[in-house]
C-alpha positions, 0 to 999 in steps of 0.5 A: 426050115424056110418061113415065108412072109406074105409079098414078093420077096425082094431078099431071102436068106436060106439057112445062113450060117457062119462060123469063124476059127478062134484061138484060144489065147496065145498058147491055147488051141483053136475053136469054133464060133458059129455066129449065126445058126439057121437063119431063114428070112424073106424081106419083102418088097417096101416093108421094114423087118425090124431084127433085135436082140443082145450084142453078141447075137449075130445081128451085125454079122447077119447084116454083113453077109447081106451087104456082101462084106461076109460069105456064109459059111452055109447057105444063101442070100438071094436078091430078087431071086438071084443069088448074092454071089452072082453080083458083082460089088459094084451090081451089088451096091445098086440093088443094097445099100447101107446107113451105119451106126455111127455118121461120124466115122462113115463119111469122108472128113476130107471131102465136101458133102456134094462129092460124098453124096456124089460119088456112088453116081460117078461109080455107076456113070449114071447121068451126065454131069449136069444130071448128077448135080440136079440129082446131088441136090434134089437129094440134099433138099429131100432129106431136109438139108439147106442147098449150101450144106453142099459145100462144107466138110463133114466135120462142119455138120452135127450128128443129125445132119451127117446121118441125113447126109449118109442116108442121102449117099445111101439112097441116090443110087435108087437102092431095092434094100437098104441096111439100116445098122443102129443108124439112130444110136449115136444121136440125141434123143430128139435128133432120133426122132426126126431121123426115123420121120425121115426114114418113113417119109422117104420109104414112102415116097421111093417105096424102099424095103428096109432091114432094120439092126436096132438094140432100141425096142422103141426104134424097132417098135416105130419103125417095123412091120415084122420083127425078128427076134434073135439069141445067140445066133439063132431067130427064136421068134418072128412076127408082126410088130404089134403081135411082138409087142402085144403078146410075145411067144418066146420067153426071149422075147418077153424078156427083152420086152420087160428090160426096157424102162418105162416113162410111168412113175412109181414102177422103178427099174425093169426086172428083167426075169433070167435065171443066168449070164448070156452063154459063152458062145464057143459053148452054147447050151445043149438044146435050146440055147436059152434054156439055161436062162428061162425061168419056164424052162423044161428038162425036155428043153436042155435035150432038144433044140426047137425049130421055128415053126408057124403059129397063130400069132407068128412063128417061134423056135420054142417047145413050149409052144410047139406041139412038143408041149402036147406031147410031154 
């Protein structure tokens, strides 16, 4: 079932799914992982989509399929209404460009900073030589880096400053879509906050659409427009950023909400409310995946998996939301 959001759609994914062959130990058989279920989204032009859940939920294999690294198994991903596979990669990486979690396995050691930032304009022969080094330079100066970073190696930059360069790289091709996986994790808490400032401006100012990867609610919380809440391969819930926030639908969602540690004194440490461990994905539950671990849980729950469906607040893949409620 494909949800629409409001806008152009600049990306649309249609029933992706993905599976991989497991072995099963070295004298054991063969099984199947499906890593992503049904996933149906459209990424509409300059707003960021904001995707979360645990590890292991499919986010980064979604974001691999996206940048082409991937084929689904089923379905398809549409870019401006064309489909992926009709891209070459080098056509691809003008129109979809990613920032990776961790800047310091991400940029060449061997290379000076103005070559990195470079290259992707010597790919696509865009501009003359000249051009590429006013362009190379602008782009340093517009992600807050000194004109002389240019000349040294990655390994003489810190954390903050190698992510601005791997954002600069991301952006001099002019992309429509930019993949942003956990790009703030492996930063400091203050450094953080001055990259996801960064991301905004620049948004702004180059009206970039952005799908956002990020186990950090707060992050997703600052960043986003819609979030995409995702359980073991599958989106359970998708709504404006402040409906996720404010009144969450599924119990998902509500979870994950009262697992993040909050700044008041005298509450302690989060309870987080799950009757269970996160399922073994080559044996997901019966009906609704999450069933096992939801303490509103009905027997109804374990026989029928629910679908995403339109409500006042969003849209949710849960029954006791639905009008199976009604019906029980």
């Amino acid at each position: 079932m494909k949800l629409a959001s409001k806008g152009m759609s600049v990306l649309e994914l249609q029933d992706i799914q993905k599976c991989y062959d497991v072995r099963l130990g070295m004298f054991g058989g063969r099984a199947k992982l499906q890593a992503v279920r049904d996933v149906s989204l459209n990424l509409c032009k300059g707003e960021t989509l904001g995707v979360v859940g645990e590890s292991g939920c499919g986010k980064s294999t979604l974001a691999k399929i996206l940048m082409g690294l991937l084929k689904p198994s089923q379905g398809k991903v549409l870019i401006d209404g064309q489909p992926l596979e009709g891209f070459s990669p080098k056509d691809l990486s003008r129109k979809v460009q990613p920032v990776f979690q961790n800047p310091y396995s991400s940029l060449n050691p061997r290379k000076k900073i103005f070559d990195i930032i470079s290259m992707p304009l010597e790919l696509h022969e865009l501009g003359t030589k000249a051009d590429r080094r006013k362009t190379v330079m602008d782009m340093i100066e517009k992600v807050g880096l000194p004109p002389s970073i240019a000349e040294r190696f990655p390994s003489q930059l810190s954390g903050g400053q190698r992510q601005r360069i791997a954002i600069a790289r991301a952006l001099v091709v002019r992309p429509e879509v930019v993949i942003l996986d956990e790009p703030t994790s492996a930063l400091d808490v203050s450094v953080q906050a001055q990259i996801l400032n960064l991301l905004k401006d620049l948004q702004q100012e180059y009206g970039l659409t952005y799908l956002m990867i990020s186990h950090d609610l707060s992050v997703i919380e600052y960043l986003a427009d819609r979030v995409a809440v995702m359980y073991l391969g599958a989106i359970v819930e998708v709504a404006s950023v402040d409906k996720v926030f404010k009144a969450p639908q599924h119990p998902y969602t509500q979870a994950l909400l009262d697992s993040v540690l909050t700044p008041e004194p005298g509450l302690g440490l989060p309870h987080v409310n799950l009757t269970a461990g996160f399922p073994n994905p080559l044996n997901p539950p019966s009906g609704c995946a999450f069933h096992p671990r939801c303490v509103s849980a009905l027997p109804e729950c374990a026989q029928h998996r629910p679908q995403l469906t339109s409500t006042s607040l969003g849209d949710v893949a849960c029954l006791l939301k639905t009008d199976f409620q009604q019906k029980i």
